[in-house]
Biopython code that builds the backbone (N, CA, C, O; Angstrom):
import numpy as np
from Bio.PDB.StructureBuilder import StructureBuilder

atoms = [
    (1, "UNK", "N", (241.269, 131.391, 165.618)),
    (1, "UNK", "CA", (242.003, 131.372, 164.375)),
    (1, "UNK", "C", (243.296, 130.585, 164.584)),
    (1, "UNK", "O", (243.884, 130.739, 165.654)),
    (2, "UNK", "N", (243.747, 129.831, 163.748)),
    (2, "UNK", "CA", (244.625, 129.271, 163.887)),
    (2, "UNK", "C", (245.527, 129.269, 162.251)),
    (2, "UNK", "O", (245.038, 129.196, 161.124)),
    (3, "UNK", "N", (246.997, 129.378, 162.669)),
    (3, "UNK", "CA", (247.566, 129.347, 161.395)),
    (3, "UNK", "C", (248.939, 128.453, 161.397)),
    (3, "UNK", "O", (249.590, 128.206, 162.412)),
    (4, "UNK", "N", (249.279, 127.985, 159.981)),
    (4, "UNK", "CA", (250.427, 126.861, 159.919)),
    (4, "UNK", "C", (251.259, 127.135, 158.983)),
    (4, "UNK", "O", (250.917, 127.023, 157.806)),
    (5, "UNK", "N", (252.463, 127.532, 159.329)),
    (5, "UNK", "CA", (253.402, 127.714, 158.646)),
    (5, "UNK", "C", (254.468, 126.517, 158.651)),
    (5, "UNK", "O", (255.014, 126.215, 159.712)),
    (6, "UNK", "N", (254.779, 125.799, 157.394)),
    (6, "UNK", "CA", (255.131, 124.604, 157.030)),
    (6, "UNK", "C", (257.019, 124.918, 156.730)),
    (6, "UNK", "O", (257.179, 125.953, 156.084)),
    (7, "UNK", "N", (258.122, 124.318, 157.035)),
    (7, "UNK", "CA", (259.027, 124.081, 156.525)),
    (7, "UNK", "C", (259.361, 122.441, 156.141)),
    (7, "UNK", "O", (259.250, 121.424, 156.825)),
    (8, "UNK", "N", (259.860, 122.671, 154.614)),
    (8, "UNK", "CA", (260.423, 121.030, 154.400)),
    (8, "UNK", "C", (262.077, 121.123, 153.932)),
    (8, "UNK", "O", (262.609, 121.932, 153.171)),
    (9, "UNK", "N", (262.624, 120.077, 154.620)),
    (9, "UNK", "CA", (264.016, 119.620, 153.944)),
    (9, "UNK", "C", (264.126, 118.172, 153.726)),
    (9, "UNK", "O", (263.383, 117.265, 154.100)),
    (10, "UNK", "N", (265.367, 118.143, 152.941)),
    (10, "UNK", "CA", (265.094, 116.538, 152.740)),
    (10, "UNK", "C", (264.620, 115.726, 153.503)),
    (10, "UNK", "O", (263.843, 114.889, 153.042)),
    (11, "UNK", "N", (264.957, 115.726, 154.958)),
    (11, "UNK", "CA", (264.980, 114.778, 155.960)),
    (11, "UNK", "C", (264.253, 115.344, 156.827)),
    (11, "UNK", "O", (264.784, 115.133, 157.917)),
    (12, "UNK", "N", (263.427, 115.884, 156.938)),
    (12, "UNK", "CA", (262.497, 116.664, 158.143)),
    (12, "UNK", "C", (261.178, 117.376, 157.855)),
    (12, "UNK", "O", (261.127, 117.835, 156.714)),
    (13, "UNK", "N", (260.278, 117.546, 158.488)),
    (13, "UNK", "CA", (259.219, 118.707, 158.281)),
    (13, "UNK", "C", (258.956, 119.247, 159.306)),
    (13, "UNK", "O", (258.946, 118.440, 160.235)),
    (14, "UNK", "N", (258.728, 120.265, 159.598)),
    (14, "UNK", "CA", (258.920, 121.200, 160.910)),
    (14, "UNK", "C", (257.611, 122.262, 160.404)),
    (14, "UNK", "O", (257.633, 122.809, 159.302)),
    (15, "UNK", "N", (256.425, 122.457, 161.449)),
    (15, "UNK", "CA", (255.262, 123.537, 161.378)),
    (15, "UNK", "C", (255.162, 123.877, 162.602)),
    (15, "UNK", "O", (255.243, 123.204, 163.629)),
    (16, "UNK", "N", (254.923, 125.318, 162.374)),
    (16, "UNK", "CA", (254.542, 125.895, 163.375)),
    (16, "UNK", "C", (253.238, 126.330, 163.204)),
    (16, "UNK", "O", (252.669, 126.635, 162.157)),
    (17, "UNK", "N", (252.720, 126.326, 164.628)),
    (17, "UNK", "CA", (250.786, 126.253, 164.735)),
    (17, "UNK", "C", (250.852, 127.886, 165.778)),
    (17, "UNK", "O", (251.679, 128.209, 166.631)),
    (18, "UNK", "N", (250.220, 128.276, 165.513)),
    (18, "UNK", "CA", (249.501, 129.652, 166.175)),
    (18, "UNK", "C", (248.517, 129.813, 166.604)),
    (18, "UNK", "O", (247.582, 129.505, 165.865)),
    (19, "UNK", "N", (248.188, 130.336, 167.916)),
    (19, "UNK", "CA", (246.630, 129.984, 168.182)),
    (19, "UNK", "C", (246.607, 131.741, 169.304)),
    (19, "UNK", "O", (247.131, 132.061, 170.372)),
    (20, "UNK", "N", (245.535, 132.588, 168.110)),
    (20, "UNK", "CA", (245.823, 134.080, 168.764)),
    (20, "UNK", "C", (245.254, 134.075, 170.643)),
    (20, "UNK", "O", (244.167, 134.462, 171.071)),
    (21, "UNK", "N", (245.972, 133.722, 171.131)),
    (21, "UNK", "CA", (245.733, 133.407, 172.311)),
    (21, "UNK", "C", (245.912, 135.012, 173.630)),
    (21, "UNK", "O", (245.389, 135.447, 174.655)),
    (22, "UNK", "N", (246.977, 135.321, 172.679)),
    (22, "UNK", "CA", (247.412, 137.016, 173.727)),
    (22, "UNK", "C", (248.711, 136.218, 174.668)),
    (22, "UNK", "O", (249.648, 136.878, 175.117)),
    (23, "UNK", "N", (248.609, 134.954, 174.840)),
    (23, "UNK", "CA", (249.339, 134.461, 176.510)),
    (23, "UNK", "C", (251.294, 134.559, 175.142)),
    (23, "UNK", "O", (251.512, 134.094, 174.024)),
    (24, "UNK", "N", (252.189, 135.402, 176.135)),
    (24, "UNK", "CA", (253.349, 135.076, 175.474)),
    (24, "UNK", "C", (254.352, 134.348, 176.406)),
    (24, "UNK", "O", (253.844, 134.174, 177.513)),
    (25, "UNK", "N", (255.483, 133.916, 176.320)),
    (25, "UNK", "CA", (256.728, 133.467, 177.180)),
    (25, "UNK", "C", (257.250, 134.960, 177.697)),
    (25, "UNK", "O", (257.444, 135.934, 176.969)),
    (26, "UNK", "N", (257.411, 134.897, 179.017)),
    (26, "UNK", "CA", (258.151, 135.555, 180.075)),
    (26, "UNK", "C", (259.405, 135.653, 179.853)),
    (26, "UNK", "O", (260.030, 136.705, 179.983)),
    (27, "UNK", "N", (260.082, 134.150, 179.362)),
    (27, "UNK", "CA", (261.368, 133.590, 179.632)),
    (27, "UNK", "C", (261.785, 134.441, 179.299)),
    (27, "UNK", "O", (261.200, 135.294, 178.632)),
    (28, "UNK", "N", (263.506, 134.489, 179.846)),
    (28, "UNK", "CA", (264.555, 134.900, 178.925)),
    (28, "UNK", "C", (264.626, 134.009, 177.074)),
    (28, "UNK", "O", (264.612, 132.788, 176.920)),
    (29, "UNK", "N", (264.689, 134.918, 176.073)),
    (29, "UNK", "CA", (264.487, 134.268, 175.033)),
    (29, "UNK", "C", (266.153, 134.012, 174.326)),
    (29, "UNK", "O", (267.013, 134.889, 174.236)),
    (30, "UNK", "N", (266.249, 132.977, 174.006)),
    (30, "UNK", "CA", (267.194, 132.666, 172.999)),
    (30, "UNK", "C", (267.599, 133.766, 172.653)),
    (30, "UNK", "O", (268.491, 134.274, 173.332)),
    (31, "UNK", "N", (267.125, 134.412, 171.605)),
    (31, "UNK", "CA", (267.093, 135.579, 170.789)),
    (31, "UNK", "C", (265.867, 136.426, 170.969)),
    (31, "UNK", "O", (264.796, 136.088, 171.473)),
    (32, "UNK", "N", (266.202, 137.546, 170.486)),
    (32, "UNK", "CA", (265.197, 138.743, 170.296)),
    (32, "UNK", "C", (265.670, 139.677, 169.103)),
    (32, "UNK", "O", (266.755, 140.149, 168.763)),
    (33, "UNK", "N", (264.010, 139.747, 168.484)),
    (33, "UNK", "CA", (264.812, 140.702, 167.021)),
    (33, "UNK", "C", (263.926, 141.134, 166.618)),
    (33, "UNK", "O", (262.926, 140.427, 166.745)),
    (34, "UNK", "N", (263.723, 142.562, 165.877)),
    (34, "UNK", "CA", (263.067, 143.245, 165.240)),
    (34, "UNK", "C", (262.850, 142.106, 164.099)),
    (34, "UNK", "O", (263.817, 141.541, 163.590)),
    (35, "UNK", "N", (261.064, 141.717, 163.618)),
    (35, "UNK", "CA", (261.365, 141.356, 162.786)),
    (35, "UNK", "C", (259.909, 141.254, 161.921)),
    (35, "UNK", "O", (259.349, 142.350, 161.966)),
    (36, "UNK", "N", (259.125, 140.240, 161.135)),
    (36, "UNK", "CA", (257.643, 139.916, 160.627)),
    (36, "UNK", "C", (257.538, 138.678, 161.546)),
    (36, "UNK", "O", (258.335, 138.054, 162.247)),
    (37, "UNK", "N", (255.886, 138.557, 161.176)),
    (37, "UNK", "CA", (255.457, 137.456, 161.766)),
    (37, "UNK", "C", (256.382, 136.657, 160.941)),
    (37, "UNK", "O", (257.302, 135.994, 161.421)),
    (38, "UNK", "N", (256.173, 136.721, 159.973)),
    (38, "UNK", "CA", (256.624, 135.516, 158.672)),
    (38, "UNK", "C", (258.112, 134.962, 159.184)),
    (38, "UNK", "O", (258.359, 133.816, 159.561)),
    (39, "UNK", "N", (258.966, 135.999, 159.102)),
    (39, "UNK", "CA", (260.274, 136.171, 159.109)),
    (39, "UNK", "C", (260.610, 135.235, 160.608)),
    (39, "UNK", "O", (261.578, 134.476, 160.660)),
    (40, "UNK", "N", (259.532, 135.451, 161.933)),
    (40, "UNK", "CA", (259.817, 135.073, 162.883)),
    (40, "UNK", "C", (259.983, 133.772, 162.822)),
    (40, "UNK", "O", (261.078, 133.219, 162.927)),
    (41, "UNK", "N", (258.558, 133.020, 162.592)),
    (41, "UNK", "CA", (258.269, 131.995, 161.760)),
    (41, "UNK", "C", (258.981, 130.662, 161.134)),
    (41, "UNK", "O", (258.957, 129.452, 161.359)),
    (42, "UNK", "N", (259.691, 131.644, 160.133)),
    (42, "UNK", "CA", (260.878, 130.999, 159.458)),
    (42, "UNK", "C", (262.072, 130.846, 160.319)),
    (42, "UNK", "O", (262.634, 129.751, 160.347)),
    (43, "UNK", "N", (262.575, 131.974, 161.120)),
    (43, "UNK", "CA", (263.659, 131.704, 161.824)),
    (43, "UNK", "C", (264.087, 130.950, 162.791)),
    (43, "UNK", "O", (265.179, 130.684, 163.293)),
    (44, "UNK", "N", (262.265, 130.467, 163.055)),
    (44, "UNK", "CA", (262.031, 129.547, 164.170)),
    (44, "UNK", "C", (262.260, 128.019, 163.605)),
    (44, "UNK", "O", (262.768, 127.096, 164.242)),
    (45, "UNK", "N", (261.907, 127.986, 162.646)),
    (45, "UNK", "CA", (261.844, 126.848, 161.454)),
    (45, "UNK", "C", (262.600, 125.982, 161.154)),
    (45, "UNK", "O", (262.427, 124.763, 161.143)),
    (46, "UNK", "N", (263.960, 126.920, 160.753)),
    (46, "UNK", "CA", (264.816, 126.719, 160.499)),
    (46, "UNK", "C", (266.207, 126.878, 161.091)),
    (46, "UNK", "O", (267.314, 126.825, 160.555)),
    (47, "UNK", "N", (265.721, 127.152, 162.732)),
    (47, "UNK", "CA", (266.403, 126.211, 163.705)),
    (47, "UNK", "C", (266.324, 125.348, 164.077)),
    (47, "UNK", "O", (265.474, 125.463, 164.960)),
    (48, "UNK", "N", (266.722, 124.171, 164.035)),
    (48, "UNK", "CA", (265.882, 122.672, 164.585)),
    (48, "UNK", "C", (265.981, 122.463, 166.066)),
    (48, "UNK", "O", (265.550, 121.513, 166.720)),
    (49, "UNK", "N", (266.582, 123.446, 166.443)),
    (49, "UNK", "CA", (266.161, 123.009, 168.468)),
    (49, "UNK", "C", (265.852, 124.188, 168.869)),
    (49, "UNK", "O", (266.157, 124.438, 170.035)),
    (50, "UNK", "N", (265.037, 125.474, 167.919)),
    (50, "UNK", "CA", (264.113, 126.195, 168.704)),
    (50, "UNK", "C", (262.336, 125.570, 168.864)),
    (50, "UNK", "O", (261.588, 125.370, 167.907)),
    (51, "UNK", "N", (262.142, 125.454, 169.680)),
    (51, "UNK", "CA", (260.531, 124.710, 170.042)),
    (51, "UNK", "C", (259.417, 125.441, 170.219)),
    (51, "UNK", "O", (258.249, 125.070, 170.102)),
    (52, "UNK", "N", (260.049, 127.021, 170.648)),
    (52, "UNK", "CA", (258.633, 127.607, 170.450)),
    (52, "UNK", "C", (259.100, 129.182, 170.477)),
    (52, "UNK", "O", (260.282, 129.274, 170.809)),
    (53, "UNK", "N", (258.303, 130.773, 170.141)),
    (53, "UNK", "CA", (258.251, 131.351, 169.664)),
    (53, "UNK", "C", (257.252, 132.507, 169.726)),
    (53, "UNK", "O", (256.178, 132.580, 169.128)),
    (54, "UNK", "N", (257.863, 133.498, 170.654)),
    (54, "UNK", "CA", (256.591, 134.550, 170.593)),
    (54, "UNK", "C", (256.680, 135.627, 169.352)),
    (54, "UNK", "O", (257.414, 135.569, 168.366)),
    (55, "UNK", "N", (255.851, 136.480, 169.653)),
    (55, "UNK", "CA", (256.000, 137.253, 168.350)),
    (55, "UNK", "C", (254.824, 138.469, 168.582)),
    (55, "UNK", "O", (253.623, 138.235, 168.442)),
    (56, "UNK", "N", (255.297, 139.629, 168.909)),
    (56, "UNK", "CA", (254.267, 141.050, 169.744)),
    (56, "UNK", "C", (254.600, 141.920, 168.007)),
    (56, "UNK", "O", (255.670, 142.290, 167.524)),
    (57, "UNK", "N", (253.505, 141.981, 167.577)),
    (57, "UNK", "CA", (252.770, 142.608, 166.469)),
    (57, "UNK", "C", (253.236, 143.981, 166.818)),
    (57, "UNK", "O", (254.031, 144.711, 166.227)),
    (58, "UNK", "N", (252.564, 144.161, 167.901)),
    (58, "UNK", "CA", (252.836, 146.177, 168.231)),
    (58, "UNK", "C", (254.304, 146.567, 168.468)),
    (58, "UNK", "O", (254.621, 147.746, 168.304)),
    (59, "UNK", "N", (255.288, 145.593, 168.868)),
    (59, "UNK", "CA", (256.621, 146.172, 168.949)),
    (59, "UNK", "C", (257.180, 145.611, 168.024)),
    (59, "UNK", "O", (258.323, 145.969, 167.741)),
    (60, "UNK", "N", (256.511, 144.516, 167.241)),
    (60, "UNK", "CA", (257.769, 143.797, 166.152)),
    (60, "UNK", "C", (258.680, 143.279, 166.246)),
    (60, "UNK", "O", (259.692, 143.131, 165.562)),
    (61, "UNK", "N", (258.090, 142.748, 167.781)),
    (61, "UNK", "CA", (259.715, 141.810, 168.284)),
    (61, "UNK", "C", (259.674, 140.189, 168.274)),
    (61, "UNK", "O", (258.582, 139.627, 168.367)),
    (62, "UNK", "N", (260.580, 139.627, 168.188)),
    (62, "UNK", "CA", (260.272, 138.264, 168.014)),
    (62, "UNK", "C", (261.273, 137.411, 168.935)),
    (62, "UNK", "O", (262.498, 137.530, 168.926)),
    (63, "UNK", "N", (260.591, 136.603, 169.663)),
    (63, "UNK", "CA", (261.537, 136.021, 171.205)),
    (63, "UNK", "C", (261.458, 134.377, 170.220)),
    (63, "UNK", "O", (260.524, 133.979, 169.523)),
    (64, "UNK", "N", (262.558, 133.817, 170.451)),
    (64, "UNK", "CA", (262.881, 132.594, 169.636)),
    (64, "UNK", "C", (263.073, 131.768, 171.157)),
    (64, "UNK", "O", (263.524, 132.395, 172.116)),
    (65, "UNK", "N", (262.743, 130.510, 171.270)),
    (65, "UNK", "CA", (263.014, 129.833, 172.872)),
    (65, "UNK", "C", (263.649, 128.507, 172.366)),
    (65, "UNK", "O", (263.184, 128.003, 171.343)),
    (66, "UNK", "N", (264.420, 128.061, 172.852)),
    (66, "UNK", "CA", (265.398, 126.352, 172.683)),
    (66, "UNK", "C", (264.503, 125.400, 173.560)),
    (66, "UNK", "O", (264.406, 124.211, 173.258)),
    (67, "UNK", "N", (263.848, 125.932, 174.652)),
    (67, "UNK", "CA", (263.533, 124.914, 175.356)),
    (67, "UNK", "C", (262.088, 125.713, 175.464)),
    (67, "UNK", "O", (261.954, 126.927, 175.311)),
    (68, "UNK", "N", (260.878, 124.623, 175.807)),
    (68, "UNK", "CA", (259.593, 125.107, 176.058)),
    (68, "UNK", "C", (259.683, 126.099, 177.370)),
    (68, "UNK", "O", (260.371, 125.937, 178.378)),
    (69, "UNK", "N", (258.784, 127.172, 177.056)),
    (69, "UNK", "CA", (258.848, 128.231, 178.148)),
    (69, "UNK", "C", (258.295, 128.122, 179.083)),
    (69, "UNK", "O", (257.256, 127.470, 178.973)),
    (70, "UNK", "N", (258.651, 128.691, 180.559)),
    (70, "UNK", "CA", (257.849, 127.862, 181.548)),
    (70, "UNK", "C", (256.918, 129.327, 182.177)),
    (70, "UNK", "O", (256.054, 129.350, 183.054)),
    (71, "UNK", "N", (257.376, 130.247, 181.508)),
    (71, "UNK", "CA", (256.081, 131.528, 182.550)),
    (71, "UNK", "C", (255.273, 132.188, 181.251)),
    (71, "UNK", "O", (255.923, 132.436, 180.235)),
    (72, "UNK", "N", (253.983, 132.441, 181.296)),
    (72, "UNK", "CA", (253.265, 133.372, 180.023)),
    (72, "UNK", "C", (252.506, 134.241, 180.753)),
    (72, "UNK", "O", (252.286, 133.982, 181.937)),
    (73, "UNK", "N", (252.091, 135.179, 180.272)),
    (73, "UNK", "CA", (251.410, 136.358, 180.643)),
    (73, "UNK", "C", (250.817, 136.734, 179.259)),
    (73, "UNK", "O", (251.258, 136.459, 178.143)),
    (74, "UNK", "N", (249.817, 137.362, 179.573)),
    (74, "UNK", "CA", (248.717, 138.242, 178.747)),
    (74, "UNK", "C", (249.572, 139.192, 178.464)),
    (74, "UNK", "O", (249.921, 139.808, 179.471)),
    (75, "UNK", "N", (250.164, 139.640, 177.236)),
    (75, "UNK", "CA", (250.734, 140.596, 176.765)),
    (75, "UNK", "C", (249.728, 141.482, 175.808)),
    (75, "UNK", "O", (249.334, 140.873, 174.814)),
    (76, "UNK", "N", (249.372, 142.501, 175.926)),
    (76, "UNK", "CA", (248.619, 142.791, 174.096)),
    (76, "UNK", "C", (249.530, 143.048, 172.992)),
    (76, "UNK", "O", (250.513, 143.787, 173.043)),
    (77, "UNK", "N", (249.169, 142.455, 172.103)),
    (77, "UNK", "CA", (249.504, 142.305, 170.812)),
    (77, "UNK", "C", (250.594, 141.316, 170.934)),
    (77, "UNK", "O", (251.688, 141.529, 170.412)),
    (78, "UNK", "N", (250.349, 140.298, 171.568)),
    (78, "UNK", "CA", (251.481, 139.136, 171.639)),
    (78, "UNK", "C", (251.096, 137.933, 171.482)),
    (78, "UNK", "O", (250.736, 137.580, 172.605)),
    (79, "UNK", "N", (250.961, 137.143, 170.816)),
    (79, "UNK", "CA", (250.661, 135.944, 170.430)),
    (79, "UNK", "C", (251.844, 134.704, 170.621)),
    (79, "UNK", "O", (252.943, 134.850, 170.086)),
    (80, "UNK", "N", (251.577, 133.669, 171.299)),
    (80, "UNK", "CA", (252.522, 132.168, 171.186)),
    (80, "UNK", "C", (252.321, 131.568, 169.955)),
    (80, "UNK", "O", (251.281, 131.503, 169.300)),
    (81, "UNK", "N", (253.776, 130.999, 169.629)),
    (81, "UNK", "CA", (253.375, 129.657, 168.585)),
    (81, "UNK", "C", (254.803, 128.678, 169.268)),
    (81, "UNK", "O", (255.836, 128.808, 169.924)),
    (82, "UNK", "N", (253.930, 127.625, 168.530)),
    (82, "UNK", "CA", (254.764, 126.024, 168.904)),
    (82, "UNK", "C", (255.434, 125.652, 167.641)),
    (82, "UNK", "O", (254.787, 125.859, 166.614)),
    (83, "UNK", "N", (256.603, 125.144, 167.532)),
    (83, "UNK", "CA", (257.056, 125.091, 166.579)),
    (83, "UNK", "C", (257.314, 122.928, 166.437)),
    (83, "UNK", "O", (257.952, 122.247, 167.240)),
    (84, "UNK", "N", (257.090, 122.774, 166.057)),
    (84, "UNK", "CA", (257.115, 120.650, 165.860)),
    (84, "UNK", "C", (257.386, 120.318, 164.957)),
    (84, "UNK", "O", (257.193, 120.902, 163.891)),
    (85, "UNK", "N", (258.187, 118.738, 165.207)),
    (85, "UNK", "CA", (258.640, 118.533, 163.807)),
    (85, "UNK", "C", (257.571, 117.326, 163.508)),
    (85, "UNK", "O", (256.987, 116.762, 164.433)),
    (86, "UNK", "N", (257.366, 116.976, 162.124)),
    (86, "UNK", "CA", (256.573, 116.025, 161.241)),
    (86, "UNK", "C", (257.426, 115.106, 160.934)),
    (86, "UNK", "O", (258.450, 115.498, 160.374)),
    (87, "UNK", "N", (257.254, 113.440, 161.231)),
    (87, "UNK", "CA", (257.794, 112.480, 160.560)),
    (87, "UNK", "C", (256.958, 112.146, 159.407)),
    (87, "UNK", "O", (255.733, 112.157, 159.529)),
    (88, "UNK", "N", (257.551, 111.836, 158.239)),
    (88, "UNK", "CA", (256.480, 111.316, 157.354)),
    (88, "UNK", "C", (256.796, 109.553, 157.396)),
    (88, "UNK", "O", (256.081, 108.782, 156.756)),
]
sb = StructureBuilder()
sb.init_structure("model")
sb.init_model(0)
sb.init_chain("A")
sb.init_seg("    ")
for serial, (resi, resn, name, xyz) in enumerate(atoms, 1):
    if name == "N":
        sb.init_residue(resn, " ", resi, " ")
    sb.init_atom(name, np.array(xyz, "f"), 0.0, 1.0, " ", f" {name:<3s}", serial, name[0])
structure = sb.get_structure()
């Protein structure tokens, strides 16, 4: 399954792709926050130098990363997404 959550501004397009994989970032995260998938999503979005983004369903936590993460592990209920920007 795969899913795409789209942001547009004047000058940019930024999606993030999901692929229920289980593998999450280890890293220390940017941020961490109680939050929705959606909400994560967006917050990821609409930072323009966060790049990628875990997000654990069963605790509702959401790890935001600035730089691509370099350790993952099989978490349950934890899913990766990549966050990229679109030139048109």
């Amino acid at each position: 399954m795969v899913f795409i959550m789209t942001v547009a501004s004047e000058i940019h397009v930024r999606q993030a792709t999901y692929s229920d994989t289980g593998m999450c970032s280890t890293d220390t995260p940017y941020t961490l926050q109680k939050s929705s998938i959606g909400k994560c999503a967006l917050d990821c979005l609409k930072l323009a130098i966060c790049q990628d983004y875990s997000y654990n369903k069963d605790t509702k936590e959401c790890a935001l990363f600035l730089h691509k993460p370099l350790f993952y592990s099989d978490i349950p209920g934890c899913a990766g997404f990549k966050a990229r920007m679109i030139f048109n």
